[in-house]
C-alpha positions as CSV (number, residue, x, y, z in Angstrom):
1,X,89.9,-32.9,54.5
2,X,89.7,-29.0,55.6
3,X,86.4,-27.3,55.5
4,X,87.6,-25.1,52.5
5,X,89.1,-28.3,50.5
6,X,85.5,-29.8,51.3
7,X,83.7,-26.6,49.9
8,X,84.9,-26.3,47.3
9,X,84.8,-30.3,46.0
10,X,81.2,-29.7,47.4
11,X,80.6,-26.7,44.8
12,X,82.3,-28.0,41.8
13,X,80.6,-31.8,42.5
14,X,84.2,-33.0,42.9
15,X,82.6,-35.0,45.6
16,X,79.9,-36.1,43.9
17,X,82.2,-37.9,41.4
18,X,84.3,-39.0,43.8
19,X,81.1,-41.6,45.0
20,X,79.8,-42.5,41.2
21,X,80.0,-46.1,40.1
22,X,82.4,-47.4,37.7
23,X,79.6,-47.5,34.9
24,X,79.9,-43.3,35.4
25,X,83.5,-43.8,35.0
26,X,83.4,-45.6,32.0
27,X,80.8,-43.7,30.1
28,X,83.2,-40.1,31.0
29,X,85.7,-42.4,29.4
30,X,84.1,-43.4,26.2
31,X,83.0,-39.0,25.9
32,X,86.7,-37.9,26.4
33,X,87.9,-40.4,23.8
34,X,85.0,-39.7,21.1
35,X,85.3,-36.0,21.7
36,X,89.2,-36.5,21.4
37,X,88.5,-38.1,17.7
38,X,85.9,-35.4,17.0
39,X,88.5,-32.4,18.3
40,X,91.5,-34.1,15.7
41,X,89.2,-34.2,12.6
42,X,87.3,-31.2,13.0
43,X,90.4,-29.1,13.3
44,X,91.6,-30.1,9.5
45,X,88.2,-31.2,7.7
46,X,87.2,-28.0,6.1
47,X,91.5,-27.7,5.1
48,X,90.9,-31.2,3.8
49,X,88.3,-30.3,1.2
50,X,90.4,-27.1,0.5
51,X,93.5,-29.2,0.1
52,X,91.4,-31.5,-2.3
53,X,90.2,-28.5,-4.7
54,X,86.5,-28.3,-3.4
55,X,84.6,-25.0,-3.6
56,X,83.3,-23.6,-0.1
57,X,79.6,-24.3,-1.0
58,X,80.5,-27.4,-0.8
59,X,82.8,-27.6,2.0
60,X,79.6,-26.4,3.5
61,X,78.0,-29.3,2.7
62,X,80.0,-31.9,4.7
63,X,82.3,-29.6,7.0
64,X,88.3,-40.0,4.5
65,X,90.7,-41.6,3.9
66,X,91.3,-43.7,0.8
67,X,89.2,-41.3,-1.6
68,X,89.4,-37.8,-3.2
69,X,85.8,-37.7,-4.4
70,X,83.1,-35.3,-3.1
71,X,80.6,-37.1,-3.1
72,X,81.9,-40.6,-1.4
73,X,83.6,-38.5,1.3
74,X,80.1,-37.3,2.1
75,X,78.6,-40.2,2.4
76,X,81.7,-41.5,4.6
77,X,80.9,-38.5,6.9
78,X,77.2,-39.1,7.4
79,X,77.9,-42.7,8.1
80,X,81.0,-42.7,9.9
81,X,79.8,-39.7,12.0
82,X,82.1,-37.4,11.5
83,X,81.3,-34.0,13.5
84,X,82.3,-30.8,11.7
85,X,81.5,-28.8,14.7
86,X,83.5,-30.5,17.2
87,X,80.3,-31.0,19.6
88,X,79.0,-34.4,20.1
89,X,76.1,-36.1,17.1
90,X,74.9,-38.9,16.4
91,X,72.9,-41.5,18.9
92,X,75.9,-41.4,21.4
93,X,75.1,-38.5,23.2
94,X,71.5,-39.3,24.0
95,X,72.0,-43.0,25.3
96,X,74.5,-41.9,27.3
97,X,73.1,-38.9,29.0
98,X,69.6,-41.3,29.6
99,X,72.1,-43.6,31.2
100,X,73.9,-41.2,33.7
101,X,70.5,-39.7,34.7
102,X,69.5,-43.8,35.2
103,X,72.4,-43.8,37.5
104,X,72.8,-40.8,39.4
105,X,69.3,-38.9,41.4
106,X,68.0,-35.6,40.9
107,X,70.2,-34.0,43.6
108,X,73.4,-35.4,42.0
109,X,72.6,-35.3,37.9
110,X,73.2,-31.7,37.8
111,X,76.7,-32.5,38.9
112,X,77.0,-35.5,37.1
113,X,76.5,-33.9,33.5
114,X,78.5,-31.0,34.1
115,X,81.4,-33.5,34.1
116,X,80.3,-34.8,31.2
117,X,80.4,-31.9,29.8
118,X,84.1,-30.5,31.3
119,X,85.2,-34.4,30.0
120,X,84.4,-33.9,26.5
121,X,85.0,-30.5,26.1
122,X,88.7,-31.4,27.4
123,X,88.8,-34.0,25.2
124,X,88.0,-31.8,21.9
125,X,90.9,-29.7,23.3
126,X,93.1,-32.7,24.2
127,X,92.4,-33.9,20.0
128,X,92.6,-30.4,18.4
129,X,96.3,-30.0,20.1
130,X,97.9,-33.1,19.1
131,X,96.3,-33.2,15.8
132,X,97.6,-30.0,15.0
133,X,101.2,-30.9,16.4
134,X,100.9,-34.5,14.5
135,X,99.7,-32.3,11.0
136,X,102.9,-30.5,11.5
137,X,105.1,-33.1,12.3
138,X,104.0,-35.1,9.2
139,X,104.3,-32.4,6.8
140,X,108.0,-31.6,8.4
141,X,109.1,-35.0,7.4
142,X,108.1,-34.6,3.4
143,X,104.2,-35.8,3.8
144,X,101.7,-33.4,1.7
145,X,99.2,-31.4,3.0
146,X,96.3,-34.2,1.6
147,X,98.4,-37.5,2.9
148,X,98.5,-35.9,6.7
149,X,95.2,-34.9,6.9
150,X,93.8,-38.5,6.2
151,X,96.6,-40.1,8.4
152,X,94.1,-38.4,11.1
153,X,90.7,-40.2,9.6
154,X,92.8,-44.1,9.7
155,X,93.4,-42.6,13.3
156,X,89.6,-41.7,13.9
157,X,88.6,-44.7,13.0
158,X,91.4,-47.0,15.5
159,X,90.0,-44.7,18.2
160,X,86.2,-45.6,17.0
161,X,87.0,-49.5,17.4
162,X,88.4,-48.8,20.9
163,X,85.4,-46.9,22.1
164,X,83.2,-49.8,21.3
165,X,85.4,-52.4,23.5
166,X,85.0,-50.1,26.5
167,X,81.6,-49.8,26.0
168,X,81.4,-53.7,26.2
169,X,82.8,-53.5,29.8
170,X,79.6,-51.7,31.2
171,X,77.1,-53.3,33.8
172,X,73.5,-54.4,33.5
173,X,73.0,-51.6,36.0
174,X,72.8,-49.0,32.8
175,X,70.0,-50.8,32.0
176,X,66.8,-49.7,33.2
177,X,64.7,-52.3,35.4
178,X,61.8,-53.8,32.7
179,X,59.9,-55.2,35.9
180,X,60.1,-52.2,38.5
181,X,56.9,-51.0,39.9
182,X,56.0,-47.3,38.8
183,X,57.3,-44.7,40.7
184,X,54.3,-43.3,41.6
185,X,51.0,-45.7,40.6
186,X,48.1,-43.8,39.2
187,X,45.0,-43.3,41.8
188,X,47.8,-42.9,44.8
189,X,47.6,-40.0,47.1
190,X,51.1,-38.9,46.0
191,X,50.2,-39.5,42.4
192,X,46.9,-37.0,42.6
193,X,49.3,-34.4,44.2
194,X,50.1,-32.2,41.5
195,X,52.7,-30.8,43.2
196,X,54.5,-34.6,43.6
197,X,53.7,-35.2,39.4
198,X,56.5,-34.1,37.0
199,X,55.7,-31.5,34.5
200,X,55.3,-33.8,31.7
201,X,53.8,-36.8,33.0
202,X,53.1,-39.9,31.2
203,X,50.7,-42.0,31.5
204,X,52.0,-45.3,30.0
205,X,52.9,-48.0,32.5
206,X,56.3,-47.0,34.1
207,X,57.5,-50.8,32.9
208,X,57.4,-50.0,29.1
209,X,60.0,-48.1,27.5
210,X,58.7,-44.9,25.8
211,X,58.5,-44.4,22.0
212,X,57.3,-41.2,20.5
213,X,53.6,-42.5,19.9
214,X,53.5,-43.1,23.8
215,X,54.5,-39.9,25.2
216,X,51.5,-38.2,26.3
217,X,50.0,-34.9,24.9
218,X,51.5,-32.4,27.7
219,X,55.3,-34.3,26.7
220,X,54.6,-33.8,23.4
221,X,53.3,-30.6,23.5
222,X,56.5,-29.1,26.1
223,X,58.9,-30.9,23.3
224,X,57.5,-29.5,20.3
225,X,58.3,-25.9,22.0
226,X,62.2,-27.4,23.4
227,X,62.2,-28.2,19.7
228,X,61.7,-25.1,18.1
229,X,64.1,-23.4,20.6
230,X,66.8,-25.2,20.4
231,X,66.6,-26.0,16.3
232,X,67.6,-22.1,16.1
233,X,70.5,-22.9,18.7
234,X,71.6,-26.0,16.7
235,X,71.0,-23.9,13.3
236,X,73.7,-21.1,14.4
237,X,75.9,-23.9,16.2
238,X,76.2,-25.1,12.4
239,X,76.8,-22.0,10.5
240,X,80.1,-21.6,12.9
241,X,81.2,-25.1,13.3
242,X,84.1,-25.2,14.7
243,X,86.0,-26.7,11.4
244,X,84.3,-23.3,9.5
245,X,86.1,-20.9,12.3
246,X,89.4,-22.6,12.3
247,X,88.5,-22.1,8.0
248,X,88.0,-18.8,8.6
249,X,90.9,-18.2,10.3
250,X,93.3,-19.6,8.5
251,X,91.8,-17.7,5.3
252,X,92.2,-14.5,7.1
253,X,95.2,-14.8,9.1
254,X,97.3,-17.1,7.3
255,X,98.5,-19.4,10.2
256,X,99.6,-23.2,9.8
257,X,97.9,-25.6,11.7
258,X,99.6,-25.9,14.7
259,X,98.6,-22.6,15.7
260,X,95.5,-22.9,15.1
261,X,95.5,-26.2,17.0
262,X,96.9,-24.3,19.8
263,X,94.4,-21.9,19.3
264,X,91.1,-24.0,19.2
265,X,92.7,-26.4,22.1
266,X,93.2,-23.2,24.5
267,X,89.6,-21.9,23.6
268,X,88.2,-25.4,24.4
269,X,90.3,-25.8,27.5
270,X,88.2,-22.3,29.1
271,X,85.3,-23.6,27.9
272,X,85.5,-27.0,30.2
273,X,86.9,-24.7,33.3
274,X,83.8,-22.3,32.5
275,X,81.3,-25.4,32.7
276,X,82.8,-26.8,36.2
277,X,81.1,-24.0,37.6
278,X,77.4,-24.1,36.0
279,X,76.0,-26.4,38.4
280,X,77.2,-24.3,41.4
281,X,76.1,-21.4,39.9
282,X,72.6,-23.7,38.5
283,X,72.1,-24.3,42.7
284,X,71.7,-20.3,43.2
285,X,69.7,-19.3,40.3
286,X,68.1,-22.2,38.5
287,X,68.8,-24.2,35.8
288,X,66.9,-22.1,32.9
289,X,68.3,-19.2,34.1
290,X,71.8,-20.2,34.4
291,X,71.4,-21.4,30.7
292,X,70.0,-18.3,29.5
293,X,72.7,-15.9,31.6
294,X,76.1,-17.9,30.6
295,X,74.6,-18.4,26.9
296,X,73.4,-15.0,25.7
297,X,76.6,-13.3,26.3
298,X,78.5,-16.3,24.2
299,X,76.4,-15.4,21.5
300,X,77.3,-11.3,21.3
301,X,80.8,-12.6,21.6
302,X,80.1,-15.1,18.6
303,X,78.9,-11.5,16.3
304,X,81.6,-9.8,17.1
305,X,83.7,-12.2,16.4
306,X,84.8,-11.4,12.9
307,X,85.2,-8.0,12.6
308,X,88.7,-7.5,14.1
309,X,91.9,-7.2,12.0
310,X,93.5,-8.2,14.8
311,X,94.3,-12.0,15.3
312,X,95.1,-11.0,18.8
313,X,91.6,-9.5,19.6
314,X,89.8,-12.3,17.5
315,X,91.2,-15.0,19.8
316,X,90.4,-12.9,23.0
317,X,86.6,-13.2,21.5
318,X,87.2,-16.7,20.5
319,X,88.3,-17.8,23.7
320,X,85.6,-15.4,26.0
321,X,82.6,-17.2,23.9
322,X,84.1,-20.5,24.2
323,X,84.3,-19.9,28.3
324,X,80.8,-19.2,28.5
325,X,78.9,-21.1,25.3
326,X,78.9,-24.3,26.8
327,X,78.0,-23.6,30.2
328,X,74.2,-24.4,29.2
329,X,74.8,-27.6,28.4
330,X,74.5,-29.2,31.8
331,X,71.7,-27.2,32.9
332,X,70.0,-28.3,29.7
333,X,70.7,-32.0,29.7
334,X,69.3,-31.9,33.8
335,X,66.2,-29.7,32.8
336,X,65.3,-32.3,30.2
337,X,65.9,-35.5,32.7
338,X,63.5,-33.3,35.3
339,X,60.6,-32.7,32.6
340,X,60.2,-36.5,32.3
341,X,59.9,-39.8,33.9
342,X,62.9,-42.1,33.7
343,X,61.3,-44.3,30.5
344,X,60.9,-41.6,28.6
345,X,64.3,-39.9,28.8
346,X,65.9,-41.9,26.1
347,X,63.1,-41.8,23.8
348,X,63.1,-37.8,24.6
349,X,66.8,-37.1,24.5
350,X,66.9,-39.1,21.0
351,X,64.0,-36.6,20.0
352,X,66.0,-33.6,20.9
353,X,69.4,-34.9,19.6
354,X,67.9,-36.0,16.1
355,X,66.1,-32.5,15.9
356,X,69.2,-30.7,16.9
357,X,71.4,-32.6,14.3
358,X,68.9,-32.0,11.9
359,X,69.1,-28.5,12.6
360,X,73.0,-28.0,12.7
361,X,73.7,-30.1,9.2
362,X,72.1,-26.7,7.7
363,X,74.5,-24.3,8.8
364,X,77.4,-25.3,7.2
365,X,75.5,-25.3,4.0
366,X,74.8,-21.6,4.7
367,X,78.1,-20.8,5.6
368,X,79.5,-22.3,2.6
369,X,77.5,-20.6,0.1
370,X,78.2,-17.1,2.0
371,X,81.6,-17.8,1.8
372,X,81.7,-18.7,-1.9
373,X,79.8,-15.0,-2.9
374,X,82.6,-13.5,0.0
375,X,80.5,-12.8,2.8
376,X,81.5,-15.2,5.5
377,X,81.6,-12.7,8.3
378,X,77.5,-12.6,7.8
379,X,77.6,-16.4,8.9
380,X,78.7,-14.8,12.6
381,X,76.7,-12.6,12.8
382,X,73.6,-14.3,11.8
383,X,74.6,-17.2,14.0
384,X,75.3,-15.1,17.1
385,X,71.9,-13.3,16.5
386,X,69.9,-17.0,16.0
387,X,71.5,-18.4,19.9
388,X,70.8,-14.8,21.3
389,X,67.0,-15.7,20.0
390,X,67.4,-19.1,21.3
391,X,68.2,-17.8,24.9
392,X,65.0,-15.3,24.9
393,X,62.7,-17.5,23.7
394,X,63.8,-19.9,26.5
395,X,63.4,-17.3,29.2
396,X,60.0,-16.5,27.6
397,X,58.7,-20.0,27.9
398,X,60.5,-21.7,30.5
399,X,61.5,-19.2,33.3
400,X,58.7,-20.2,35.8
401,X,58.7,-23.8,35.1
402,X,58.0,-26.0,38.1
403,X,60.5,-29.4,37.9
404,X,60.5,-32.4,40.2
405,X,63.3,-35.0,41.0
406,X,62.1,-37.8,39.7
407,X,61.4,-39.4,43.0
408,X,63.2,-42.8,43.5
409,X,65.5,-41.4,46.2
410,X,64.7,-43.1,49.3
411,X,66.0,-40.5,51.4
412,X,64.3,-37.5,49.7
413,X,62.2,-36.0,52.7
414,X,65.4,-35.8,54.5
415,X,67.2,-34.5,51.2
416,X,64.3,-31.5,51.4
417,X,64.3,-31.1,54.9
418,X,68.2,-30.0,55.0
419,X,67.7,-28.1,52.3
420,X,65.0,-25.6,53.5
421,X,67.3,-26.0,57.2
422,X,70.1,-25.0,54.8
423,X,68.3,-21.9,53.5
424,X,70.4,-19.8,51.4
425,X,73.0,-22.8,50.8
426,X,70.6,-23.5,47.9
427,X,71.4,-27.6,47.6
428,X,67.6,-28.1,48.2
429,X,67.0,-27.1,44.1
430,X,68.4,-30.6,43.4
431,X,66.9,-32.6,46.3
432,X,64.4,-35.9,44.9
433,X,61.1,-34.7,45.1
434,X,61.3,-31.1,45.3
435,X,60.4,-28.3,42.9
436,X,63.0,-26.0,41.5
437,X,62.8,-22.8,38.9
């Protein structure tokens, strides 16, 4: 391998995937095909409800396949997790993210979400392309509009059944140890160094998993404000799901589904190329301001977005936000595993996900009902306006926040040593035991 070849895998934590264990492997695996379902069904849900007669308020409200009525087909989408936005909801997210931070150290995790972030986000693209290619397809060959569309939900559901056999073929190693001494025992020397503690440290014994009445005050207190920060996120990441834009598109433009298949795939497809490079660019300037720097400029892009006449200049916007608004997502996911002690994650990351989802089944109820009185552009802008709020408020709070790794790297001092030897290299951020911005 030539020194540039070995750069560059270095930077874009090629390498780093290279060495993870087959449970990795399978849990990128079970992402791409999820996000895959969730890219084919959120490119024709809000056309669906069109197709079935539905008003936009209420498009809004659920934005599958044996029934026409409103009200069944919601409660099919809040069971059968069905993502109107594209992103990932539901409990999937935050097991899996608690299990990749199990199985990868502070020096590596940064690397290790990132490519579970470029794996789903090429997986939304990989789903929005074919289904739009499939919609067309079928409704060459004498299907309706209404038949094709829920040929993709018996689809979602086949591709459901085999995400839940792969999942059967992980290892006991995703499972945290119930009988593994505490990382650092209270009353220790390294334990009464506050600058070996995590921020939020808890004080229940490091053998029991972590509910929400166990975290202690500072956790709760630091998640309360991640909360409130990222509810206004989720909130505008639900006024524009990504079933609304394609809506709004198609409304404005008048083009079939496979362009805007085409359209959404090739926005998604820059957005995973954008995130390979956040935790290279995460090594150099931290991980809250990497969020904050990739993020706020998605979100000008986002209010801008509708006022074109152009198609040709509303997918250049399209596509620039998509390249940088999920950049923040790796950085996030490794701040969040830093903040806390392995048995909390889960119980944490559930926290955050439920809030979020909470947050982000508003939107579309917004959207829908400023749509139905013919303002949908507002939806944009408010949205765009909400995530640039989001981005200060996370500067504000978070900028000067001291992490740790969380410690159980053997080979941390050495980790620590190279990186103050390595000096402007900048790998040190990520080393087990040392503090990062």
């Amino acid at each position: 391998m030539t020194p540039l070849f070995r750069h560059v895998a270095n930077e874009l934590g090629i390498t780093t995937l290279s060495q993870a264990s087959r449970d990795v492997y399978l849990l990128l695996l079970t992402r791409f095909i999820r996000m895959f379902a969730y890219g084919s069904s959120t490119l024709i849900l809000a056309l669906y409800f069109e197709a079935l007669g539905i008003s936009d308020t209420q498009i809004g409200c659920v934005v599958f396949a044996t029934t026409s009525n409103y009200w069944l087909l919601l409660l099919a989408a809040i069971l059968g997790v069905i993502s109107p936005s594209g992103s990932d909801i539901g409990p999937f997210r935050a097991v899996e993210e608690s299990t990749l931070a199990h199985l990868s150290n502070a020096k590596t995790r940064p690397e290790i979400f990132a490519w579970y972030v470029v794996i789903g986000t090429f997986g939304t693209a990989s789903g929005t392309l074919i289904c739009g290619f499939v919609m067309e397809a079928l409704q060459s060959g004498g299907r309706g509009k209404v038949d094709s569309y829920r040929f993709t939900f018996w689809a979602y559901a086949v591709i459901g059944l085999l995400k839940a056999a792969i999942n059967l073929l992980l290892s006991r190693q995703c499972e945290p140890d119930p009988g593994a001494p505490p990382e650092e025992a209270p009353g220790t020397p390294a334990a009464n160094n506050e600058e070996q503690q995590p921020l939020l440290a808890n004080r229940a014994p490091a053998t029991k998993v972590a509910t929400v009445t166990t975290l202690s005050p500072n956790t709760r207190f630091t998640l309360l404000k991640l909360c409130g920060l990222f509810g206004f996120d989720a909130l505008g990441s639900g006024m524009v799901a990504s079933s609304l834009i394609t809506f709004f598109m198609k409304r404005k433009f008048g083009i079939f589904e496979r362009e805007l298949g085409s359209i959404t795939s090739t926005a998604w497809v820059f957005s995973s190329i954008g995130t390979i490079f956040a935790a290279s660019i995460a090594k150099r300037i931290g991980l809250i301001k990497t969020m904050v720097l990739t993020h706020l400029p998605s979100a000008i892009f986002l209010i801008l977005f509708p006022f074109p006449a152009s198609l040709t200049l509303s997918i250049i916007l399209l596509v620039a936000r998509a390249s940088l608004s999920s950049m923040d997502q790796a950085p996030r996911s490794a701040f969040l595993s830093a903040v806390v002690l392995p048995q909390e994650r889960t119980a944490v990351m559930g926290i955050v996900n439920t809030f979020n989802t909470i947050s982000q089944s508003s939107g579309p109820l917004i959207t829908g009902a400023l749509a139905g009185h013919g303002r949908f552009w507002i939806a944009f802008v408010v949205a765009g306006a909400l995530k640039g709020l989001y981005d200060l408020g996370l500067l504000a709070m978070f900028v000067h926040t001291k992490l740790e790794g969380d410690g159980n790297n053997p080979e941390s001092s050495e980790q620590t040593d190279e990186g103050d030897e390595d000096g402007e290299r900048g790998t040190g951020e990520f080393s087990e035991g040392r503090r990062y911005t």
